[in-house]
C-alpha positions in Angstrom: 8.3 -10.5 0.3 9.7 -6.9 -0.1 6.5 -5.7 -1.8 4.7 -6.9 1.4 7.2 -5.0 3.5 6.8 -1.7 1.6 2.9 -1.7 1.1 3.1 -3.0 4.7 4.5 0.1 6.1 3.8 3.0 3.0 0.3 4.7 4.3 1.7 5.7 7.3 2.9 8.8 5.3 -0.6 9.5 4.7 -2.4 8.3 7.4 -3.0 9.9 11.2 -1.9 7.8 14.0 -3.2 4.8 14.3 -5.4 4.2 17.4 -3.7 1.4 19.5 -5.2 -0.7 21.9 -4.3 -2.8 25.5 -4.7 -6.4 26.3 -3.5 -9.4 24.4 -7.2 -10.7 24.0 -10.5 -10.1 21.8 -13.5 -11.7 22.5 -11.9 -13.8 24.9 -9.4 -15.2 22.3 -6.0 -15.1 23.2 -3.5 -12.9 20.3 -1.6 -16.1 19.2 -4.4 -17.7 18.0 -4.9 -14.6 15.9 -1.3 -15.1 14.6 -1.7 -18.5 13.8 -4.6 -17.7 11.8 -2.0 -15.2 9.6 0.5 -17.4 8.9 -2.0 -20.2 8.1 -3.0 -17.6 5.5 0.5 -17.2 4.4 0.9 -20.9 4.1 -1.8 -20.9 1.8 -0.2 -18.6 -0.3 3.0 -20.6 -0.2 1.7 -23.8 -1.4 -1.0 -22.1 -3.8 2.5 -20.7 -5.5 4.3 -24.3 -5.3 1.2 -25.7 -6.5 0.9 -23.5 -9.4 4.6 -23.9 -10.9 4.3 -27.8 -10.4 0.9 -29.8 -9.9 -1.0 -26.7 -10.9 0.2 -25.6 -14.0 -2.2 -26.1 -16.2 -4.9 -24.3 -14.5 -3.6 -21.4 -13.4 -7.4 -20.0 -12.3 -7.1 -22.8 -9.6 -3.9 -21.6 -8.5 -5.8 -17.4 -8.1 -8.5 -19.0 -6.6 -6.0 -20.6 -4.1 -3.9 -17.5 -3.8 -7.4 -15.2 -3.1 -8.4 -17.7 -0.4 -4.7 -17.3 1.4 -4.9 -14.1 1.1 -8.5 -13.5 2.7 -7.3 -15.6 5.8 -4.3 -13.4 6.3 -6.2 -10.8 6.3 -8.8 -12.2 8.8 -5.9 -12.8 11.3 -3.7 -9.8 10.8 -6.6 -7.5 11.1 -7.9 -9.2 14.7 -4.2 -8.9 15.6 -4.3 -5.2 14.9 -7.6 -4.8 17.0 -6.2 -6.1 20.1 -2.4 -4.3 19.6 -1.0 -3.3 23.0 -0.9 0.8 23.5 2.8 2.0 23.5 1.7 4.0 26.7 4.8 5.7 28.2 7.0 5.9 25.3 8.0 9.0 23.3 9.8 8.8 19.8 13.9 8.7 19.7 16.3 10.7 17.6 13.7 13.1 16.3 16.6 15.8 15.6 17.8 12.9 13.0 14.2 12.7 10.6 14.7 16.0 9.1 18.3 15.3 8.2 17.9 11.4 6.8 15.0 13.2 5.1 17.0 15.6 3.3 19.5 13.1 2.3 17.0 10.4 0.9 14.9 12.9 -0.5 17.8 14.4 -2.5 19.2 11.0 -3.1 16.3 10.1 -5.0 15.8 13.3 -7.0 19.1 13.1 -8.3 18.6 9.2 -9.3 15.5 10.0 -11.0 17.3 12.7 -13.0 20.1 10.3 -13.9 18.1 7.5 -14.8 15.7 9.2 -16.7 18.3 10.7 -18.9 20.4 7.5 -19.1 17.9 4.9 -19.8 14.2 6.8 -20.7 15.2 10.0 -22.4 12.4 9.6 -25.0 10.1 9.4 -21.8 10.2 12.1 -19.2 7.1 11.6 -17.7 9.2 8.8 -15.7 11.8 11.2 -14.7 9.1 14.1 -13.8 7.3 11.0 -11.6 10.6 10.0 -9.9 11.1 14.3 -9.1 7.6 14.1 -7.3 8.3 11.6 -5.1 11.4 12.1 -4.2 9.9 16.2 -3.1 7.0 14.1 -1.2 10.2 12.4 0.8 11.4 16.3 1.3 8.8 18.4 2.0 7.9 18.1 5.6 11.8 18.4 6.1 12.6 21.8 4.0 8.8 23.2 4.9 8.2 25.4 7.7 6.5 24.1 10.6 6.8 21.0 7.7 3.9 22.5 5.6 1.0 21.1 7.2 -0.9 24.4 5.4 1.1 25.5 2.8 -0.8 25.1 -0.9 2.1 22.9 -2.3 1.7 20.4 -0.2 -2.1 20.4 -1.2 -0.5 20.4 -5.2 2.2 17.9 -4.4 -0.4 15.4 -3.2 -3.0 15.8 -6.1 -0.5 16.2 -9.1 1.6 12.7 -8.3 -1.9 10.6 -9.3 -2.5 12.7 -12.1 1.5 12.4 -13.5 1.0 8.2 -12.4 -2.7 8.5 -14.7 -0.8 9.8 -17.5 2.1 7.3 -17.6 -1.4 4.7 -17.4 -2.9 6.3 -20.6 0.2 6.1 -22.2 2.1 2.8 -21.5 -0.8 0.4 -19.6 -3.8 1.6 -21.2 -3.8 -0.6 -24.2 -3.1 -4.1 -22.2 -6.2 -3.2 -20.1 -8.5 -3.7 -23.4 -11.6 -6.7 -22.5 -9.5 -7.7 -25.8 -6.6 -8.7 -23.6 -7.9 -8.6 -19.9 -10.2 -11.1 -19.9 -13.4 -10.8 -17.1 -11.9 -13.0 -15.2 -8.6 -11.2 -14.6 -10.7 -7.9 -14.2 -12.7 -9.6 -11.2 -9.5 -10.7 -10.0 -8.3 -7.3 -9.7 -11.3 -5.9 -8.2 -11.6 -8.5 -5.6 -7.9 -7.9 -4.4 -8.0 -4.3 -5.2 -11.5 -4.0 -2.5 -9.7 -6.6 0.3 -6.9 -3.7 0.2 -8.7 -0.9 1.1 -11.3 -2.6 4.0 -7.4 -4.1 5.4 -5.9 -0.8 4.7 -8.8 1.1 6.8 -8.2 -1.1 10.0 -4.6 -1.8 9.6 -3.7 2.5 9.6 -6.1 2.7 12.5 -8.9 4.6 10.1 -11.4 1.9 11.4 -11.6 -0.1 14.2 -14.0 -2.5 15.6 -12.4 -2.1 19.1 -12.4 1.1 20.0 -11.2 3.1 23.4 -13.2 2.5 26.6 -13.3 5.5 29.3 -14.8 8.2 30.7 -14.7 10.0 27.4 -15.2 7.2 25.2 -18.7 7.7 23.4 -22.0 5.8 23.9 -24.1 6.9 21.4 -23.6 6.8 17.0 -22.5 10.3 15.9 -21.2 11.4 12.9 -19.5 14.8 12.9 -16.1 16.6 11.1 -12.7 17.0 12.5 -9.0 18.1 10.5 -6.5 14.8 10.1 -2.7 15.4 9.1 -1.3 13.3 6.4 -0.5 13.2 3.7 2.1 16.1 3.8 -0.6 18.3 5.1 -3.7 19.1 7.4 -7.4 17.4 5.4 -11.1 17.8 6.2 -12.4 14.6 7.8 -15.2 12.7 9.0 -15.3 11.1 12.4 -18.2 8.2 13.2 -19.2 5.8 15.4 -22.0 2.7 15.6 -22.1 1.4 18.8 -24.3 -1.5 17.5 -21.0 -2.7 15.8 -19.0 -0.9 17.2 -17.4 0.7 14.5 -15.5 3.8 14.7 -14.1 5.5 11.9 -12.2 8.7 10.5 -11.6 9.2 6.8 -9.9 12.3 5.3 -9.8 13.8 1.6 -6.3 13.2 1.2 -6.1 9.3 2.4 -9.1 8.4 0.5 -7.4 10.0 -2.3 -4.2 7.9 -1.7 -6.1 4.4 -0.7 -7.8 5.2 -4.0 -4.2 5.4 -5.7 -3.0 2.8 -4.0 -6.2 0.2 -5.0 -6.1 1.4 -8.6 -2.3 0.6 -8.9 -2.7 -3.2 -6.9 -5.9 -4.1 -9.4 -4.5 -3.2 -12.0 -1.3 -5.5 -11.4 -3.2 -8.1 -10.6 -4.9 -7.9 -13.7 -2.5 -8.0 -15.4 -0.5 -10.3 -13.7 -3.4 -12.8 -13.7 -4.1 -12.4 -17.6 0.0 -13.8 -18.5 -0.3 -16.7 -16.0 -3.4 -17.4 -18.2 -2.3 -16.9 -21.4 1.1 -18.7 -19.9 3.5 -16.1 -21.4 6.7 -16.1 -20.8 8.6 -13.2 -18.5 11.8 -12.1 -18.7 13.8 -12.2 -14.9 13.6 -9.0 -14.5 9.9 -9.0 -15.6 8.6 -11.8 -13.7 10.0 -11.2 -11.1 9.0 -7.4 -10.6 5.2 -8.6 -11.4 5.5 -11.3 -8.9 6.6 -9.4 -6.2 4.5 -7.0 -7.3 1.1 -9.1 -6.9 2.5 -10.4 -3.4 2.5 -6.7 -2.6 -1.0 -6.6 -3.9 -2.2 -9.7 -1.3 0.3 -8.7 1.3 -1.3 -9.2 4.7 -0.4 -5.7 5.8 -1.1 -2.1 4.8 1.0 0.3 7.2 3.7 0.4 9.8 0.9 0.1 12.8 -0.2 -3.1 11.2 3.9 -4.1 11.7 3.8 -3.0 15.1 0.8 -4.7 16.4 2.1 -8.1 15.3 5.5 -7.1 16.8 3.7 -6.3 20.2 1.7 -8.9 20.4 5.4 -10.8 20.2 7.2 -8.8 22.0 5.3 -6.7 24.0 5.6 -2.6 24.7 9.4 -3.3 24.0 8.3 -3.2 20.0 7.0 0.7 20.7 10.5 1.9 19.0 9.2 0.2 15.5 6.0 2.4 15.8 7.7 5.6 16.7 9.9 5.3 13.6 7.0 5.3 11.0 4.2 7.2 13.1 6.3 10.4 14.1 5.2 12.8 11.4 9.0 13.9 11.1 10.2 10.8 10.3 10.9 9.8 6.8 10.3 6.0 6.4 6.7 6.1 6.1 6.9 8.5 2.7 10.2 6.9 1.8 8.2 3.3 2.2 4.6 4.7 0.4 7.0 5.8 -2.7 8.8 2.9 -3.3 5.9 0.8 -3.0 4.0 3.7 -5.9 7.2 3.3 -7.7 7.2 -0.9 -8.0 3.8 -1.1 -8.6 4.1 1.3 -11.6 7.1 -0.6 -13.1 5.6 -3.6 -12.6 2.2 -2.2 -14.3 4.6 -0.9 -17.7 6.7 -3.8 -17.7 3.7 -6.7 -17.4 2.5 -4.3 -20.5 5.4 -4.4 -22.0 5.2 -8.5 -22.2 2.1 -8.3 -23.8 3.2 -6.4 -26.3 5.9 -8.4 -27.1 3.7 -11.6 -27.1 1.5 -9.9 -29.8 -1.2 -9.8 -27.4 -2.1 -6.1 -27.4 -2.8 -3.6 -30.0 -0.9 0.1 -29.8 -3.0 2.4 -31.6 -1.2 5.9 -32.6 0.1 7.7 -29.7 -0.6 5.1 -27.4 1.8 2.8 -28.2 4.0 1.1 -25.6 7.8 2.4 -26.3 10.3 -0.5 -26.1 13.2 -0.4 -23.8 
């Protein structure tokens, strides 16, 4: 479950504030209802995993197909849950003198371990260590910034070089598992299925869509589409506003979190790929291996996408009292929603180069030239 706790909560370092709403209803349905139809889906996924280590394991496509259906159903209930989240109206964030200071010392902290391990362990490959730098400056940079660098150009760098460096370490260490020779089309549609489910969940859990929006004086009555300036990631984005009343659907999408969802889809399809192609070709993992691609595909089914999805199911528990938990990831200053988005970046890539790795070592892909997955 830790993967579903860090993509959970990671966009909200890229993502503007979710919009929260009153009431404990939708539709006249009453929120617990809507909870019971997320951890139905999380049952699902439960047994679909029993099932496929014990009755199942022979046919390990009935045990996706079973995991995909759990997964959908989470998602159904999680999402209503999020529509109907109750507004922490009244309540301002706590210890905001402490986010710049615990983001200095994580920021640092992981700087230097990506220096250390990367000499240690990878020396022969320090595009890991240059990856590990990056994202432990995207932990820093609203905190050593002035006026935390909502305009300055290297936050506008930071954001775009840290796909580029993930692409490369793709090229170099994934790229040859992901051949139709290896990846069957099954596994591909696999990926794609789970890769599209988390980015519609991850555009209503971060509050980018909603089906429920604000009523009031101001709230709108007619569709419009028109342009507006979101912070997040690191820094201030061009964005699109809309609404459909006939839905209603409003919506708000900037440059830098498509560019992030995008990341953050790529990254979970391709784990699933690959995770799906050694259950079918039953290869062995190592502990280590297994179990970073399992948590790894949980991560890529989780129910949840960001810290407001967290919150709304902690509200609709515990009411306005749960408003602390939002504070904590949606205050721009506050670390744990970059210190969350990396770590989840950083497992999914590990997982991606080590499910590679087993491959390899089963003989089942082909290293051409430079391409060539190093051991260790």
């Amino acid at each position: 479950m830790l993967a579903t706790t860090l993509l959970t909560l990671a966009s909200l370092s890229m993502a503007p504030t979710a919009a929260a709403h009153g009431g404990s209803t939708h539709a006249g349905t009453p929120h617990w209802i809507f909870l019971g139809i997320t951890l139905l889906g999380v049952g699902i996924v439960g047994i679909s995993i029993h099932f496929g280590r014990t009755r199942w394991a022979g046919a390990p496509r009935r045990t996706i197909k079973s995991l995909l259906l759990g997964t959908v159903v989470a998602m159904i209930g999680s999402t209503a849950v999020i529509q109907i989240q109750i507004e922490p109206i009244g309540t301002t964030p706590t210890a905001l003198e402490w986010y710049p200071i615990l983001a200095g010392i994580v920021g640092v902290s992981i700087l230097i371990a990506s220096l250390v391990v990367g000499i240690v362990r990878w020396p022969e490959r320090p595009r890991y260590t240059l990856l590990g730098t990056l994202l432990g400056l995207w932990v820093l940079y609203p905190a050593v910034m002035p006026r935390a660098g909502y305009t300055h150009p290297l936050g506008y760098l930071l954001v775009a070089v840290v796909p580029l460096v993930i692409g490369y370490i793709f090229w170099r260490d994934v790229s040859p598992a992901l051949s139709t020779a290896v990846v069957d089309q099954f596994s591909r549609r696999v990926g794609g299925i789970v890769a599209a489910l988390f980015t519609v969940f991850f555009l209503f859990s971060a509050g980018l869509f909603t089906v429920n929006p604000d009523e009031g004086v101001n709230a709108p009555t007619e569709s419009f589409v028109t342009t507006a300036s979101f912070a997040n990631p690191l820094v201030i984005w061009p964005a699109i506003e809309f609404y459909i009343p006939s839905i209603p659907l409003f919506g708000g999408l900037s440059i830098g979190t498509a560019l992030v969802i995008g990341l953050l889809a790529v990254l979970i399809g391709v784990n699933t790929a690959l995770m799906t192609t050694v259950w079918q070709r039953d290869i062995e993992l190592s502990s280590t291996v297994g179990g970073g691609g399992a948590v790894a595909t949980t991560g890529a089914t989780a129910c949840c996408c960001c810290g407001p999805a967290v919150y709304a199911i902690a509200s609709a528990i515990l009411g306005v009292s749960a408003s602390p938990l939002y504070w904590s990831f949606v205050a721009p200053s506050s670390p744990l929603g970059a210190l969350f988005f990396v770590s989840a970046v950083t497992l999914l890539t590990g997982s991606s180069v080590r499910l590679t790795r087993s491959l390899n070592d089963a003989g089942v892909c082909a290293h051409p030239g430079d391409h060539r997955v190093v051991p260790g």
